[in-house]
C-alpha positions, -999 to 999 in steps of 0.1 A, spaced: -46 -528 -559 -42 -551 -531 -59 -589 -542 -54 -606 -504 -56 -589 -471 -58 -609 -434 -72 -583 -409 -68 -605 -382 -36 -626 -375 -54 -643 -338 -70 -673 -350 -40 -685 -376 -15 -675 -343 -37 -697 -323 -38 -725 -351 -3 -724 -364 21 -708 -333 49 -722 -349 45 -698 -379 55 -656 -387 29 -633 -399 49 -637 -438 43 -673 -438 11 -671 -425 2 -650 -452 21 -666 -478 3 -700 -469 -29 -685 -469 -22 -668 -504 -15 -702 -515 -46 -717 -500 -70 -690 -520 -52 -706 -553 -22 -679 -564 7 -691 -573 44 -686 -559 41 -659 -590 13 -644 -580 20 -644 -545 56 -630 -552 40 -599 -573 10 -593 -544 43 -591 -518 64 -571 -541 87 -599 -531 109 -621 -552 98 -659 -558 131 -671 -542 117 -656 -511 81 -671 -513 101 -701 -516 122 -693 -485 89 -688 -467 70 -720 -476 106 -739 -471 109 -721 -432 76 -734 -423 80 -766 -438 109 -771 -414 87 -754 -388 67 -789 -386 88 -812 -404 71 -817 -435 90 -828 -466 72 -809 -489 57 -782 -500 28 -803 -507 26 -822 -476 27 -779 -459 -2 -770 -477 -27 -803 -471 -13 -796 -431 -22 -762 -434 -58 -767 -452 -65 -797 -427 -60 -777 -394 -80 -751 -411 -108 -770 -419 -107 -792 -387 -106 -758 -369 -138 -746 -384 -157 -784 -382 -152 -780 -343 -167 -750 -344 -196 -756 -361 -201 -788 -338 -193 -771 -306 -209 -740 -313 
């Protein structure tokens, strides 16, 4: 049983172009509230390599943390959607 699925990829390509389609994901995983557990088992990937992934986009904008990746990730998101509520 599959617990996250993005259908479409465009808008997060558009927000984040620095970023794969893994990272993307595993970001978003992260956003909904799983953890690098949770998000390992849902991939049928190891933890190590949720780690790789958060670490490869953290370098992607050089952020120091996997913390500061995550409140840069959530902020574009959310600033995204405010302009598009206001410039609707």
């Amino acid at each position: 049983m599959k617990l996250f699925t993005i259908n479409d990829f465009s808008p997060y390509f558009t927000l984040f172009p620095k970023l794969s389609k893994r990272e993307i994901e595993v970001l978003s995983m992260s956003r909904s509230g799983l953890t690098r557990s949770e998000i390992a088992l849902e991939l049928n990937i190891s933890v190590s390599t949720v780690d790789n992934y958060f670490n490869n986009a953290m370098h992607k904008y050089e952020l120091e943390s996997s913390c500061a990746l995550r409140a840069f990730f959530n902020f574009v998101i959310q600033d995204s959607f405010i302009k598009m509520i206001i410039y609707k």
